[in-house]
N, C-alpha and C positions, 0 to 999 in steps of 0.2 A: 461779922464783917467779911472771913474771908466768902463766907457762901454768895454774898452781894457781888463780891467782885466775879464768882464764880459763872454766877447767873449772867453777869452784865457781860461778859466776857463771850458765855454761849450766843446769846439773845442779841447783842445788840445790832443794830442794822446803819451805824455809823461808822464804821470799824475805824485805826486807826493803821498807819505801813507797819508797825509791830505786829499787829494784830490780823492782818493781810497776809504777813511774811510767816507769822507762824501756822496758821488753818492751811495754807496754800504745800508749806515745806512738812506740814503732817500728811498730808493729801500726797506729795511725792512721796515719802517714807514709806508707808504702808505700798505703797505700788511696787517701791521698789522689794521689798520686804515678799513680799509674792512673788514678784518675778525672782527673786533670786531662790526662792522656794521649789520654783520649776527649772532654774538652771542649774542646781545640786541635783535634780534628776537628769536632767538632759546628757550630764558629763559624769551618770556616777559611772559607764561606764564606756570601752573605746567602742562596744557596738549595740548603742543605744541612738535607734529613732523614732521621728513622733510619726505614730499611726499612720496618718494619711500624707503623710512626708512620704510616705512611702510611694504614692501614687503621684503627687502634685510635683516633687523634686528629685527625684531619681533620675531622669531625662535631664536634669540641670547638665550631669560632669562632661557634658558634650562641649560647654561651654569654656572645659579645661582643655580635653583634650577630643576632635572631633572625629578619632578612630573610634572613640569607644559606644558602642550600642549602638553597630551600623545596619540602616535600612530595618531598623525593628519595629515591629508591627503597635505594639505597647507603645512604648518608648515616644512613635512620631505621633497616637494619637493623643496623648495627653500632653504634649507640647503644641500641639494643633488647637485644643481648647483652652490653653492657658492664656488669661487677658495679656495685652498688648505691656501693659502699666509694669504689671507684675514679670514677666517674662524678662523685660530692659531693666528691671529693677536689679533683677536677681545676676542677669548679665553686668551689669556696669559693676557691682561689685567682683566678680570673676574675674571681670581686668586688671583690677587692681589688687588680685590675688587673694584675695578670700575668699574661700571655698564655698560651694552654697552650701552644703551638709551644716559646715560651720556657721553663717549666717543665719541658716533654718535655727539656729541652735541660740543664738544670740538675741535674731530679732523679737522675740515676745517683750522681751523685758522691755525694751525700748519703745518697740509700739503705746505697752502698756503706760510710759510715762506721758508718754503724746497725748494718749486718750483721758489720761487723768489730768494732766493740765488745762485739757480744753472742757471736760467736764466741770473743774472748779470755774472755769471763767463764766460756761453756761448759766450754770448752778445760781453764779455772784450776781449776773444781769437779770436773771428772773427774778432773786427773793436774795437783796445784798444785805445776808446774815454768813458768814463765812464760815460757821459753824455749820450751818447746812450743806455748804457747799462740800465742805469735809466728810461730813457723812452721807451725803451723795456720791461722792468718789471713792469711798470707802466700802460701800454694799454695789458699787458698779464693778469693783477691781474682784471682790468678793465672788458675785454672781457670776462674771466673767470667768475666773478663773475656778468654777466650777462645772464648768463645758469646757470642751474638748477646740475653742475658736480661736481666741488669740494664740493659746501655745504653738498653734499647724505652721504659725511662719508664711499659709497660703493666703491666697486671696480672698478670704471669706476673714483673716486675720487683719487685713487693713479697712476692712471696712467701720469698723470703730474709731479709730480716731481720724479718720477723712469725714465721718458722716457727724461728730460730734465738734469737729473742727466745721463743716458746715454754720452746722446750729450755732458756733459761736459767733463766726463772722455773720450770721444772716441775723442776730438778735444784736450786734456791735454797727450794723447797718453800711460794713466796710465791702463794698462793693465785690472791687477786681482779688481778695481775696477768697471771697464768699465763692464767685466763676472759677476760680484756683481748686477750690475743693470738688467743686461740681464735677470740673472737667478730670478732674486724679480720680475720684469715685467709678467716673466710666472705663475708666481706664485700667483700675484695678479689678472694681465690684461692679459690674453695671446693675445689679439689683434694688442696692441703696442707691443706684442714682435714680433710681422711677421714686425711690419714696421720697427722695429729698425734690425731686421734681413736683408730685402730685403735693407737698407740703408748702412748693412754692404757690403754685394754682391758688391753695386754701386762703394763704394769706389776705389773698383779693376778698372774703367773705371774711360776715361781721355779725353778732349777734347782737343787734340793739336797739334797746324797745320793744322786745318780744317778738323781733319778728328780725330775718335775714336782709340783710344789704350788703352791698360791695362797697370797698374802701374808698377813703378820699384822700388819702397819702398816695402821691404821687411816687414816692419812694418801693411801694408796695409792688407798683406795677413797672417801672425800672427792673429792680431783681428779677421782677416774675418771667417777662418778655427776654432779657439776656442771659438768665440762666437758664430758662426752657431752651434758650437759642443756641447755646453750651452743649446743654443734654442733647441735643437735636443732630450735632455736630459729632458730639462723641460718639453716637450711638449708630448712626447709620454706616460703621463699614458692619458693626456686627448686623443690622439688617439687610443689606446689600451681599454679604459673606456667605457664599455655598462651601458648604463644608464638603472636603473629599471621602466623608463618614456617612455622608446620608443625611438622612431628615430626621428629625427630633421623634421619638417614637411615642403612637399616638395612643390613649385612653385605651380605645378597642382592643388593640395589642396588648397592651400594659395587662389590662383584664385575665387574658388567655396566658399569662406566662408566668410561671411558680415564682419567678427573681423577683414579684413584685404584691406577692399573696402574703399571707400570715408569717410564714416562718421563710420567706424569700431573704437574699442578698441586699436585695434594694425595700423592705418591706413598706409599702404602700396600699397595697387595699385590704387594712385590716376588718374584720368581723364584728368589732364592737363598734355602734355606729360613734356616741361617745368618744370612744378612743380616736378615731376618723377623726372627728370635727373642731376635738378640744384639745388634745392629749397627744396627739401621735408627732414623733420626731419630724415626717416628712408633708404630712397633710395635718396636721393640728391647727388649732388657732390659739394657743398657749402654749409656748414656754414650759419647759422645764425651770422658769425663773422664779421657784418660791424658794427660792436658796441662796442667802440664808431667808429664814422663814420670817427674821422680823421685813422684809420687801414686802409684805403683803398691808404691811400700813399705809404705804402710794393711795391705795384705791380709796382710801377716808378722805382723800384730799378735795373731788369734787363736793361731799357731805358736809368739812369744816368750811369750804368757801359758802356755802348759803349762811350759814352762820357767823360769818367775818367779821359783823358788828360784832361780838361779844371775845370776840379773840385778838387781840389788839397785836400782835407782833404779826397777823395775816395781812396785817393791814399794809406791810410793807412788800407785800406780792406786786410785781413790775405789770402792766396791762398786758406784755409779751410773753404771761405764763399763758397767752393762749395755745401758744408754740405747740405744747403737750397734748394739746387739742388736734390740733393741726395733724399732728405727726401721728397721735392714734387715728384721726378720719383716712391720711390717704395710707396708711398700712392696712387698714380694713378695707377699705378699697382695691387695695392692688392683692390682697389677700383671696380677698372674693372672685378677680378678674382674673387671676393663678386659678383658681379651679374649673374659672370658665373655658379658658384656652387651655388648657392640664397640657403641662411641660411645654409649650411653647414658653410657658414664662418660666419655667423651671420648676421647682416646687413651692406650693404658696405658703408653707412655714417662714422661708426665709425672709415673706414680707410681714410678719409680724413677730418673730420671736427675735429677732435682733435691737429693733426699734424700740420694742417692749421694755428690754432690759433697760435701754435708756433713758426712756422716761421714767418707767416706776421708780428708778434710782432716784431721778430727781426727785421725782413728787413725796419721793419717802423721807428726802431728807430735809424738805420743807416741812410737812406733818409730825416729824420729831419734834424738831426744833419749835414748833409750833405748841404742838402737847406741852412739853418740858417745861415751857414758856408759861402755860395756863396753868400749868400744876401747881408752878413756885406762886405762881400770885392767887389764886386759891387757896396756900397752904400758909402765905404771908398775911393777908386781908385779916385774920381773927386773930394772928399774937400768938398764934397755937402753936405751943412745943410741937406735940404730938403730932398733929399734921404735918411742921416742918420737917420731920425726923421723916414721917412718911411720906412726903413731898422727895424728900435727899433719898431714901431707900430708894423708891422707884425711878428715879433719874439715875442714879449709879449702879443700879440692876440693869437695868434695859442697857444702857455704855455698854459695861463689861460684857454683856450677853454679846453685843453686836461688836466688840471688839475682839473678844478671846472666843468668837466662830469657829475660824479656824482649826483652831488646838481639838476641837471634843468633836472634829467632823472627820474622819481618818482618809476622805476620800478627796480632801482639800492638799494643793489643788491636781485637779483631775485632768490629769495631763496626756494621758492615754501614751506615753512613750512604751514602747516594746524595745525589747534586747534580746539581740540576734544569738543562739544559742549554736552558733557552728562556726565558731572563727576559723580554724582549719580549712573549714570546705569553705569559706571565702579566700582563703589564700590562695590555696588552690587553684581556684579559678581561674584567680586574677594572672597564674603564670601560663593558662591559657592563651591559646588565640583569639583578640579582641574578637572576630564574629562568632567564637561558641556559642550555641542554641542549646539551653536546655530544656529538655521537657521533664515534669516531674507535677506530680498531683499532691506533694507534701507541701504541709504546710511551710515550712523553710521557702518553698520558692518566690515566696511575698518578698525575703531580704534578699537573693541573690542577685537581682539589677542595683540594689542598694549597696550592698556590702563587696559581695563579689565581681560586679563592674561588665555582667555578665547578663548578657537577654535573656528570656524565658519565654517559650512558651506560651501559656497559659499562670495565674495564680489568682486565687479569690482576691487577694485584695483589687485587683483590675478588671474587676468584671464588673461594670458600671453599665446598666444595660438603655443607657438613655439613646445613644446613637443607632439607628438600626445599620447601619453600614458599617461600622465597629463591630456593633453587638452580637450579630450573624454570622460574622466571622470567627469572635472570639467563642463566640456556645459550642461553631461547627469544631474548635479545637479543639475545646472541653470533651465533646462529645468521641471524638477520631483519637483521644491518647485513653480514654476511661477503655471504649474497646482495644487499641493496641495493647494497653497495658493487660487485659485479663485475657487476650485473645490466645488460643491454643494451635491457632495455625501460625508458623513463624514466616512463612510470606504475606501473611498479611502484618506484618510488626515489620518486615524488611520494606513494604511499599510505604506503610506511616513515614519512616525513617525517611526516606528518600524524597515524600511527600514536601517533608517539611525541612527537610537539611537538617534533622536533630545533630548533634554533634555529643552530648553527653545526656543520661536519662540519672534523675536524680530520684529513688524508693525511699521511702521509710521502713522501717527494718519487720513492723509489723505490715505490709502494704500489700499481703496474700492473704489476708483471714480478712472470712466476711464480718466480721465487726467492725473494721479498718473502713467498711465502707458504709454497711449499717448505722453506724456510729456518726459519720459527717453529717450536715444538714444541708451543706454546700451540694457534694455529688448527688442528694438525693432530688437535685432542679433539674436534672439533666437523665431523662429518662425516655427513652426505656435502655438507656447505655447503662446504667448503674444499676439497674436490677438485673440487667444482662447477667454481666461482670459478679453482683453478688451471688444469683442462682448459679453459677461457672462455680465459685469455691466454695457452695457448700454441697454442690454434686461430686468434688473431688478433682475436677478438673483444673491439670496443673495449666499454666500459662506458660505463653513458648517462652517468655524471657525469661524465667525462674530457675531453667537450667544452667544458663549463660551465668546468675550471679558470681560463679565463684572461680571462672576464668576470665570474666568480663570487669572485674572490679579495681579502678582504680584508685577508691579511694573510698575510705571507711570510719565508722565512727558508731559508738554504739545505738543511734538514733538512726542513720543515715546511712546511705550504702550509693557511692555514683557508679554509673557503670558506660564503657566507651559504646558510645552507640555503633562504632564501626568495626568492634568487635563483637556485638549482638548481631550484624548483619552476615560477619562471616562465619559459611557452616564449614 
């Protein structure tokens, strides 16, 4: 009896507000249950940030105080790129006194409930079994917070619940908020707004009777026309916008530059063609989303629909799981049209591995529920202990596997937060002159705009080589401190200095052995300056700053050594 009610409880597609209220408040639990997963990392400690927070919000604390990170070269261009949506986003809470570091730090978990509440509602109008919808939003929060996307706080983090909020108003047939999402997506993510665009188009095609027609729902082409009309709106100051960076750099370039080869910064034209077309983070057409690996049950979904007659809980699939159809044709599309323009559309991963995650979720949690469904009434039909026993085994196997994921994956969830190992040499800084310039080829100088409040130079994590009028600048810097630093004549180390207005040079304490440079994979894109520099220390040759360290040194630590640049200039 209880296993009936168990069944009837998963399975049924007439639910009751108990029954709503419980699938819907498991579905926020579990979200929040992860989010809180990643905000025990966020705050384990005072100089802990996430990866690419590094580069997308570091430029925010202007919006505290507008001395700080003045006329910096970094600094204005990734506030230059930053969407419109995103930037007033991150501003309007500044005002009202939350810090964006902090916000950065907050907003995942809350995104994350956004996305899962409009997921279950998705979920409920395509196939209204609330048990799916629950495990839909359960392998989406899963999958999600096994990438490095919602935890960044950035703009590639809002695009999940504006594009699933979409989907829910555009399948609820609620107009002016359906335009609501549209117009927030351009604003934030203009990427999901071409796919939720190109999904709008689709909807006007029909497959019936073996053959293509366009719709007769007037309703189809209302959306179609004023949301394209949205997108059209949103989108043209980014096509009208000359960037003060230059032009988008093109294929031919890309080709010729190590930042974009095998073992580059930006790597993009990998060697395995495979990996290229299927598998690679920036040109693939998959996902890293078989994780967890029961997501790979989605793809059985178009195989049990030929079969529907014989599966009777399919039968309660909405005619609007074309949706899933929709959404993979124009991600393939705009997937395809990314590698035909390369980098005018950005990278065409992003139009399929985001989209991805969100259907195969649903679709998988339809095909459970679906399965489970057929097993019990296969296992019920002959009266059979033995089958029921093994009907209840493999429904509460498969559960626990996809609920206790988490626990036996140690890399869950993968949040890529880094913690700044120099609290001192951020304090430091900070009792600096707001326009201190440092220059320094260590790794530390990723945190010092972050932590220390302090411009830099140069630092890998800023070396983003899509802009050529950014990027040309930023290599000729790379290239002008790799020679100052290993250079043996000290006028050419006092014209760098002078060049650039360094004000402080930050070494690593090993930063004269050629291993220090042998060793990086970074310096080795920036050549013939780094084999320079290498063949210099292993012929013997000291560098002019090397005698400076130990009258020049303001501040020290056994990693780290800073030294005043304006006592490196005087002999």
């Amino acid at each position: 009896m209880l296993i009936t009610h168990l069944h009837h409880g998963l399975t049924t597609a007439k639910p009751s507000k108990a029954q709503l209220a419980f699938w819907f408040s498991l579905s926020l639990t579990f979200a929040a249950i992860y989010g809180c997963m990643a905000l025990q990392q966020a705050f384990s400690g005072e100089y802990v940030v996430q990866d690419d927070a590094r580069q997308h919000v570091f430029w925010m604390q202007r919006f505290l105080d507008q001395e700080l990170l003045p006329n910096d070269f970094i600094a204005n261009y990734f506030q230059s790129v930053a969407p419109w949506g995103y930037t007033k986003f991150y501003q309007l809470f500044a005002a009202i006194g939350v810090h964006p570091f902090l916000l950065n730090k907050l907003l995942p978990i809350a995104l994350g409930l956004v996305m899962t509440g409009y997921c279950f509602g998705v979920s409920l109008q395509l196939f209204p079994v609330p048990a799916a919808g629950f495990l839909a939003t359960l392998l989406l929060n899963q999958t999600i917070w096994m990438k490095d996307d919602l935890v960044t706080a950035t703009p590639r983090a809002f695009l999940y619940p504006l594009f699933v909020a979409f989907l829910y108003y555009l399948v609820r047939r609620s107009l002016l908020p359906c335009l609501a999402a549209i117009a927030l997506q351009g604003l934030f993510y203009p990427q999901i707004l071409l796919i939720s665009a190109g999904t709008l188009v689709l909807t006007l095609v029909r497959w019936e009777n073996g053959r293509l027609c366009f719709s007769c729902d007037r309703q189809d082409y209302l959306f179609c026309v004023t949301g394209l009309a949205v997108a059209f709106v949103v989108l043209l100051p980014f096509v009208l916008q000359t960037s003060e960076y230059g032009s988008v750099i093109t294929p031919d370039m890309a080709r010729r530059m190590p930042e974009f080869g095998e073992k580059g910064r930006s790597r993009f034209y990998v060697n395995d063609p495979w990996d290229f077309w299927l598998t690679a983070e920036r040109s693939g057409f998959f996902p890293a989303l078989w994780l967890p690996p029961l997501l790979t049950v989605g793809v059985l979904l178009p195989l049990l629909w030929r079969y529907r007659d014989r599966l009777p809980l399919l039968q309660q699939v909405q005619p609007q799981i074309r949706l899933l159809v929709q959404i993979f044709a124009a991600s393939v599309g705009l997937f395809t049209l990314a590698h035909l323009l390369l980098f005018k559309l950005q990278l065409p991963s992003r139009y399929t591995h985001h989209s991805f995650r969100v259907i195969t979720a649903i679709a998988t949690g339809i095909v459970l529920i679906t399965l489970f469904d057929a097993l019990w009434r296969w296992a019920t039909q002959s009266q059979s202990a033995p089958k029921q026993y093994l009907a209840i085994g493999i429904i509460v196997l498969v559960s626990a596997a996809l609920l206790l994921y988490p626990s036996y994956d140690q890399r869950f969830p993968d949040t890529k937060y880094k913690e700044g190992q120099a609290p001192a040499l951020y304090q430091f800084l900070q009792k600096t002159p707001k326009a201190s310039l440092v220059a320094s080829l260590s790794e530390e100088a990723n945190f010092v705009p972050y932590f220390g409040q302090r411009p830099v130079l140069v630092g890998r994590e800023y070396a983003l080589p899509f802009h050529q009028g950014y990027y040309s600048q930023f290599r000729q810097r790379v290239t002008d401190l790799l020679q100052a630093q290993y250079n043996p004549n000290q006028e050419a180390v006092e014209q760098f200095i002078q060049q650039y207005g360094i004000n402080f040079w930050l070494l690593d304490q090993e930063a004269f052995t050629p291993h220090y440079l042998a060793s990086n994979r970074w310096f080795q894109q920036f050549q013939p300056a780094a084999r320079e520099a290498q063949t210099r220390l292993e012929q013997g040759i000291t560098p002019a700053i090397a005698p400076t360290v130990p009258r020049c040194t303001v501040f020290s630590t056994e990693r780290l050594i800073l030294l005043d640049a304006a006592c490196i200039s005087a002999r």
